[in-house]
C-alpha positions as CSV (number, residue, x, y, z in Angstrom):
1,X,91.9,88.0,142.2
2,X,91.9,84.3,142.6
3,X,94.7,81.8,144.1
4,X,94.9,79.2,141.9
5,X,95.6,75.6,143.8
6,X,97.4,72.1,142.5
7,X,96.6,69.2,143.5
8,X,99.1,67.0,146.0
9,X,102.1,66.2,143.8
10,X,102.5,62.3,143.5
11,X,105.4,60.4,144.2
12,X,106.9,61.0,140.8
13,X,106.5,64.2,140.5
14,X,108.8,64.4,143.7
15,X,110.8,61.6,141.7
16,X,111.2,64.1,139.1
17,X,112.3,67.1,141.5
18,X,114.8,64.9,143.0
19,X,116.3,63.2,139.8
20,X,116.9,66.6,138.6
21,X,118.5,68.1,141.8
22,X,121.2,65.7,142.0
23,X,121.8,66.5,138.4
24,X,121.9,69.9,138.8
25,X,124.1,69.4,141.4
26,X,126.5,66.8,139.8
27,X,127.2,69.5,137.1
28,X,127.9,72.1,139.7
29,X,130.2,70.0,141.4
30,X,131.9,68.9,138.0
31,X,132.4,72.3,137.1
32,X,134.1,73.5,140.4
33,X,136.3,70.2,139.6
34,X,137.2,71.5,136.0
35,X,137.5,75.3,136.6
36,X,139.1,74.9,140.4
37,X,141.0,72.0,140.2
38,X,141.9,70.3,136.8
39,X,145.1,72.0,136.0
40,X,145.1,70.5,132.2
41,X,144.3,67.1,133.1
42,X,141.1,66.3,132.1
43,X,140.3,69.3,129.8
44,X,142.5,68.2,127.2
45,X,141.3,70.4,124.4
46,X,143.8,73.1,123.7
47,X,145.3,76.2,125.1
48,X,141.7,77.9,124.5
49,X,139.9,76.0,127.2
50,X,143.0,75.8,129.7
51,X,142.8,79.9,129.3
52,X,139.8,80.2,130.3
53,X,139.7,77.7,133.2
54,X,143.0,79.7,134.4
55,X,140.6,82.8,134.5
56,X,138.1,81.2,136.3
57,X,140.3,80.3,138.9
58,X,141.9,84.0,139.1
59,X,138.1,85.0,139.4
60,X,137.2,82.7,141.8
61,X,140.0,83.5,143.9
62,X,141.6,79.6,144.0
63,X,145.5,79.2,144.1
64,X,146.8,78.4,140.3
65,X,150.0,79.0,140.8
């Protein structure tokens, strides 16, 4: 069995990891935002969408009422 091995990363390589971190996280935190917090304000695309955010919250066990 062999171990394969990479060379060093460079710097954008590590760029790359980073760039895509803070994405990552950005959507995370967006999400929590709409599904915890919005109430209605910013989703504004019907009933369907509110629904399902209300769930969410149930589910998550945050205070929607």
């Amino acid at each position: 069995m062999a171990i394969a091995h990479s060379p060093a990363t460079g710097a954008s390589d590590k760029l790359a990891t980073i760039l895509v971190t803070v994405g990552v996280v950005l959507l995370a935190l967006l999400t929590l935002y709409l599904v915890g917090f919005d109430q209605g304000a910013v989703s504004r695309s019907g009933m369907y969408l509110h629904e399902l955010m209300h769930d969410g919250r149930h589910l998550l066990g945050l205070p929607c009422h």
